[in-house]
C-alpha positions in Angstrom: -12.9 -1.8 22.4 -11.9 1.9 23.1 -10.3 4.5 21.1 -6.3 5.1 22.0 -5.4 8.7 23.4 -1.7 9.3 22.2 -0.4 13.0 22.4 2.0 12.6 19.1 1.2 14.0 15.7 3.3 13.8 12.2 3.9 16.5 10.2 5.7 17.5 6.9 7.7 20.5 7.4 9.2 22.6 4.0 12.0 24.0 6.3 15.4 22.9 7.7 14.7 20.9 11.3 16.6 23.5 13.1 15.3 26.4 11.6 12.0 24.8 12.8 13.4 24.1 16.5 13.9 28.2 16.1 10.9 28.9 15.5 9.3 26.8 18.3 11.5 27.9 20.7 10.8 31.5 19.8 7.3 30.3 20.7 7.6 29.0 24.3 8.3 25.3 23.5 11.6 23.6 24.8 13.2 20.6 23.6 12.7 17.4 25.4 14.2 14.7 23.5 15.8 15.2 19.9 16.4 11.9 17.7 17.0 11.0 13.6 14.3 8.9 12.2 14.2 7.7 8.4 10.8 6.8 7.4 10.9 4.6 3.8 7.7 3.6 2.3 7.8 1.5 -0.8 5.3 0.6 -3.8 5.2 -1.8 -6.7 6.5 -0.3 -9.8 3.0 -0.9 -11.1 1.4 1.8 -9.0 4.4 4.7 -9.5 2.0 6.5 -12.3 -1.3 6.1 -11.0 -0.1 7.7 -7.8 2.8 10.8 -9.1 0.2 13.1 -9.8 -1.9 12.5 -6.1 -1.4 14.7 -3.1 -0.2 12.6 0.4 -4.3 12.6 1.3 -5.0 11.6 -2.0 -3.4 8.3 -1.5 -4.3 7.5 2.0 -8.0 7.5 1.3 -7.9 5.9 -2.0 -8.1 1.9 -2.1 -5.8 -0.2 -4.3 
């Protein structure tokens, strides 16, 4: 079975959306489509402390 191709990424920005939008823009990129998307991700309670003090790639290669 092959590998997909997709052309999408995710990214954690530290900045308001639009001042990011600025930014790209000022950069040569347009916008295409703009949407709102809430992304929740939920633990047990039991694995709150052993993850607080991991960073986001911490997590996602450890094993529970």
């Amino acid at each position: 079975m092959g590998t997909k191709q997709e052309n999408k990424i995710t990214v954690k920005i530290k900045c308001e959306i639009n001042e990011l939008c600025t930014i790209l823009e000022k950069k040569g990129f347009y916008v295409v489509n703009k949407f709102t998307l809430n992304d929740i991700f939920m633990i047990p309670n039991y694995m709150k402390k052993e993850i607080d003090n991991l960073t986001s790639r911490e997590i996602l290669k450890k094993q529970f």
